[in-house]
N, C-alpha and C positions, 0 to 999 in steps of 0.2 A: 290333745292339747287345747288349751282355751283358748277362745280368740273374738277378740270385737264382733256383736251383732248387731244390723242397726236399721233400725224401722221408719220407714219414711211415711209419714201420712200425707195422701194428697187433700191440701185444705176444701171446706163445703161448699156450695154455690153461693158463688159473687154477685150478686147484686146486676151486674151488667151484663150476666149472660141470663138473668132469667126472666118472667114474662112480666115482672110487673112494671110496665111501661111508663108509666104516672110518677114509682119512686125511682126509676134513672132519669128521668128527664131532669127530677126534683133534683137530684143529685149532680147530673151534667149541668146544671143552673149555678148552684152553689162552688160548684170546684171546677170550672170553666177557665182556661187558662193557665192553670196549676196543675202540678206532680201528682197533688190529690187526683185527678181525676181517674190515673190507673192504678190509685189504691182505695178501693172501692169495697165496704162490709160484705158480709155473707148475710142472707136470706134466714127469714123464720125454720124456710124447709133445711137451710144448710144446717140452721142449730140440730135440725131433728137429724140430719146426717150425720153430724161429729157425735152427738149423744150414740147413734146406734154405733158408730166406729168401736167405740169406747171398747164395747163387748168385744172384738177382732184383737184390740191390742191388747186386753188382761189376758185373753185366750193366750197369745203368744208369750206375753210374760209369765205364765202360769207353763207353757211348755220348755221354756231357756228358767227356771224358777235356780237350777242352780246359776246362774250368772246373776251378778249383782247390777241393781241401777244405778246410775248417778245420784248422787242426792248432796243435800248444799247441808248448812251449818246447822242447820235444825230437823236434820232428817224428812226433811221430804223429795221427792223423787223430782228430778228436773226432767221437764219435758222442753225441749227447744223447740223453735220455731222462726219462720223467715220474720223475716221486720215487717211484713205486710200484712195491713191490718186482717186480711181476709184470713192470713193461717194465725195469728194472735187468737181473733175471736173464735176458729175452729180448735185450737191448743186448748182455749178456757173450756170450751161444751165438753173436749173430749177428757180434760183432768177432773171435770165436775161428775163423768161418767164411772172413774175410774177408783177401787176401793183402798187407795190410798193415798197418805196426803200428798199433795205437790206444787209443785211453785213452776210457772214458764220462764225461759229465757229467751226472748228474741236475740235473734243472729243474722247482721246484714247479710254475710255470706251466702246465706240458707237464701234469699230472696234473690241473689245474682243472677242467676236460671231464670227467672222470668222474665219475659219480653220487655218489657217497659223497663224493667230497671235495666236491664243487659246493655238495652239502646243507648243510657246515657251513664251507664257507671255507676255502680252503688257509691261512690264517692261525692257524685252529685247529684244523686235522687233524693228529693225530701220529706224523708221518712217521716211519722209521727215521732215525737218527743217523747219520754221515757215517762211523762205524767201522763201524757193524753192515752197511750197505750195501759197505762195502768185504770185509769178511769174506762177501758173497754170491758175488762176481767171484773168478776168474781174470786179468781182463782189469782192468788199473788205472784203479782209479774218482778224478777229479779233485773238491773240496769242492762241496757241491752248491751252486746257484742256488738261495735261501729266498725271493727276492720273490715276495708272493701275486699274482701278477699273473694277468687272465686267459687264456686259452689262444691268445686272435691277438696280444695284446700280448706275450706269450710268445715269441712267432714273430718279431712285428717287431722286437723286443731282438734274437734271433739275425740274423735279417738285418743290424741296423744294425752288428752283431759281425762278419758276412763278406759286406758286400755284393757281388754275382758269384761269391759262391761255390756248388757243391754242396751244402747242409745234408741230414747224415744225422740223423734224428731217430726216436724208439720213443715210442709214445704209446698214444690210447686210443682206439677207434670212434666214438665222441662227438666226439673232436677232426676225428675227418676228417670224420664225417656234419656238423658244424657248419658246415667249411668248403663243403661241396658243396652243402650248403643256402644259400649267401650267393653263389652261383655261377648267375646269374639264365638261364643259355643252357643250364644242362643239365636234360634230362628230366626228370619226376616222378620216373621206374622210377630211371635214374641216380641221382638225387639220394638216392632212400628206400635204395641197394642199399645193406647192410649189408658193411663190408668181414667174412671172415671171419678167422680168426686168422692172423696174419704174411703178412693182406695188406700192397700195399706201394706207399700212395695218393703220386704226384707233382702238384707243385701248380711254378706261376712267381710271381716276383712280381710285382702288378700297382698300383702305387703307385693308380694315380687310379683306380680302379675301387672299387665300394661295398665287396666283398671284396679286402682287401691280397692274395689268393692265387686264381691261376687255377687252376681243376681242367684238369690235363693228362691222367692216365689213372689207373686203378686195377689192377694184377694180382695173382691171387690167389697161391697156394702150385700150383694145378694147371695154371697158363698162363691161366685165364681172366683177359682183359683188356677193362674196362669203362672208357668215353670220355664 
């Protein structure tokens, strides 16, 4: 029997965890004060992360080839993603990877899981605008999803939107570690591993279980694959 599978990519390196000290600083300047400053782009090296992801997710759409995608009014494949600019810009690299056409969605919900929003409520974090997020892409960005909704109700909106479908989604390590933590049959070590950037956690759906989402597996950017 068919049933929802659904692909979380964790977005590429943010800008504030990596070494170039000169563009945070420039950064901690400009949005000092402001929401902006825990939404923060991804790195030259993050692009070349989402670009290589790309290859991990046609891989797995290429193995569920019978399950169908999402796809909006003009047939291209919707890839969603958190409201934060870091998984926007990793959503674009990784659809500019991918061989066919598609359009992103952002979704507050997908963004709830991470710390900074968590703290004050996707309700009152301020997101980028629906022009400014499109002016980040290449890759055409759809009006975003604003319900503050939490990060599995997030999920189950999108399932109820393609039940049996593939969902490709970009989100945040909080969202996968959440799920894998509610995941009662996997190991400590499993459950604590940290995905690392543009890893690319698969979950099924599992209606009657405590977690609406079974951890299937985990692989990273280097082949390593965690079950």
């Amino acid at each position: 029997m068919a049933t929802t599978r659904l692909l979380i990519v964790r977005h590429a390196e943010r800008l504030d965890e990596s070494r170039d000290h000169q563009a945070i600083q420039a950064f901690m300047v400009r949005h000092r004060h402001t929401d902006r400053l825990y939404d923060c782009p991804i790195t030259a090296s993050g692009r070349q992360q989402a670009r290589s992801a790309a290859s991990h997710v046609a891989s797995a759409v290429h193995t569920h080839a019978h399950m169908p995608l999402p796809k909006d009014e003009a047939d291209r494949v919707i890839i969603y993603c958190s409201l934060l600019q870091r998984c926007v810009q990793t959503a674009d690299e990784l659809a500019q990877g991918l061989p066919f056409a598609t359009v992103l969605q952002p979704v507050a919900g997908l963004a709830s899981c991470a710390a900074a929003v968590n703290d004050v409520g996707c309700a009152n974090f301020n997101f980028l605008t629906d022009p400014e997020l499109s002016a980040l892409c290449a890759t055409p960005v759809l009006p975003a999803l604003r319900n503050a909704d939490a990060f599995e109700e997030a999920l189950d909106v999108l399932h109820a939107r393609h039940p049996d479908h593939l969902i490709i989604t970009v989100s945040h390590r909080e969202g996968i570690r959440e799920l894998k933590l509610l995941n009662h049959h996997l190991s400590h070590a499993a459950k604590r591993r940290t995905p690392r950037y543009c890893a690319v956690a698969q979950f099924s759906h599992s209606p009657d279980a405590t977690c609406h989402w079974t951890f299937i597996q985990q692989e990273e950017l280097d082949g390593t694959v965690i079950r």
